[in-house]
N, C-alpha and C positions, 0 to 999 in steps of 0.2 A: 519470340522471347517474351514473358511473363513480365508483366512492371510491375514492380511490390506495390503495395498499398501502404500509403501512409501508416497504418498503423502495425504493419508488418516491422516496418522500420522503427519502430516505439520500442519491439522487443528485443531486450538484448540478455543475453545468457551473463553470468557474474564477471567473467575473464573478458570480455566484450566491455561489460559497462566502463570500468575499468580503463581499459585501454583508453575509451574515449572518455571518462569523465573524472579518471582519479587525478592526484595531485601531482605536480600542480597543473592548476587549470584558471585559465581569466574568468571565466563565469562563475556567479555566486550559486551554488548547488544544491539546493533542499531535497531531504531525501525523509520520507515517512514509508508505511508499511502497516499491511495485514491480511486479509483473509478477502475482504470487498465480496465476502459470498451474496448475491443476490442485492448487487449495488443499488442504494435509495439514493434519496435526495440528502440525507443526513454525510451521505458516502462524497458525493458530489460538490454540497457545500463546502465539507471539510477540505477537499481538493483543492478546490479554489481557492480558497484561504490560505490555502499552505502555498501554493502557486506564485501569489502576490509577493511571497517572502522571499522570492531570489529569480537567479534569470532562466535554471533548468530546477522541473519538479520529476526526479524518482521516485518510484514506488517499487516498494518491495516486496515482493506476494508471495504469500505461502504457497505451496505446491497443494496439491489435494491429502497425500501423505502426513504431511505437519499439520494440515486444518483437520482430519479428521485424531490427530493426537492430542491436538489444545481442545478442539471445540465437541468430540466425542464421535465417535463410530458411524453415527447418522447424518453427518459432516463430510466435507462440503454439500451444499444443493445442489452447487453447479460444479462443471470439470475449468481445470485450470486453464486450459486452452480456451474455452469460451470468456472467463473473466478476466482473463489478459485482453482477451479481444475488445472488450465491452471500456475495460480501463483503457487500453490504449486509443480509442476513439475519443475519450474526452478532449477537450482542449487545453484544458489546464492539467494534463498529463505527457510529458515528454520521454520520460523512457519506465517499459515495466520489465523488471526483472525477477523474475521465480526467484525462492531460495528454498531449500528442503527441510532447514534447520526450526524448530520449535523458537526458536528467536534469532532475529537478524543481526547479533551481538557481534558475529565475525565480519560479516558482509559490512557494515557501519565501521567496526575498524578497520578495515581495508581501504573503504572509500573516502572517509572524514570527510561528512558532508560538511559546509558553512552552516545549515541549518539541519537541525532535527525536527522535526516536527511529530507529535501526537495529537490525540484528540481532548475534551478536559476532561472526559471519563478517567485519563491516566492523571495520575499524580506527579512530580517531576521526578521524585524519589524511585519512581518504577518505571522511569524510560531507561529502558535497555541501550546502552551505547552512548549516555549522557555522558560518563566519564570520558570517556573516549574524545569523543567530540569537542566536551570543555577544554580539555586538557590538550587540543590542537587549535583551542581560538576560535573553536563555534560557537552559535547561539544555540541555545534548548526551547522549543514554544509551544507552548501547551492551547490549539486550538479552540475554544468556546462549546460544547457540547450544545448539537442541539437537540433539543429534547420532544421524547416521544417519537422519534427516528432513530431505530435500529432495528437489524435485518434478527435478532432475537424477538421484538414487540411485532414486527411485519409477520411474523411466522406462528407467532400466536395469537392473531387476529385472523389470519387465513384459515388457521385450526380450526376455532373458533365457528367462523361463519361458513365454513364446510366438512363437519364432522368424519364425515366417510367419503374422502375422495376419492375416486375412480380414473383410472389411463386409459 
């Protein structure tokens, strides 16, 4: 018999997270989301950060479907199976759950995390599921952007320094 891998166990399908982590629950629950196409240190730090703010950190990732509807045709880089992998290896990552929706406005009302968390590139006006959350007694926290890290600036600098790449 096959032993999972730690980060096999990271992934859980919506109805799964759920089961284990929706309400009520003792642990204080953070839950952010997105795309982590081609994760940097920008991706990484942010994680951590958001980690610090409770005792379990979800993430919520788009499928390849919904990243290539928000971020364009030539979207994702990578397949969602690989950046679940890569995400759930972190350590300041405890469970990734796919979602398929263009925003995780359902998913976040399902779960009501204690925390939401984005990055400061978002405004708190434009986090998706703020209402939600407020209005079950969470906190909204608008992580520190850091800057000149982003998998947008990473891919135009690759561009850049390799005009005609080659497989």
């Amino acid at each position: 018999m096959a032993v999972p891998r730690p980060r096999q166990r990271k992934l859980l399908a919506i109805d799964e997270l759920l089961a284990r982590h929706g309400r009520p629950r003792s642990d204080r629950l953070v839950f952010t989301n997105g795309c982590f196409d081609i994760l940097h240190r920008g991706h990484v730090e942010y994680l951590a950060a958001a980690r610090t703010l409770g005792d379990t950190l979800v993430v919520g990732l788009n499928t390849d479907a919904s990243v290539s509807r928000i971020k364009g045709p030539h979207r994702p880089y990578v397949a969602l199976e690989d950046r679940a992998a890569v995400l759930a290896a972190l350590a300041s990552v405890d469970v990734v759950t796919p979602f398929d929706s263009d925003t995780p406005r359902a998913l976040i009302a399902a779960l009501l995390p204690d925390v939401l968390v984005k990055g400061g590139d978002y405004a708190l006006e434009e986090m998706v599921g703020r209402e939600a959350v407020e209005a079950a007694g969470g906190k909204v926290v608008l992580v520190p952007y850091l800057p000149g890290r982003s998998t947008t600036g990473l891919v135009r600098r690759i561009r850049r320094a390799d005009p005609a790449p080659s497989d």
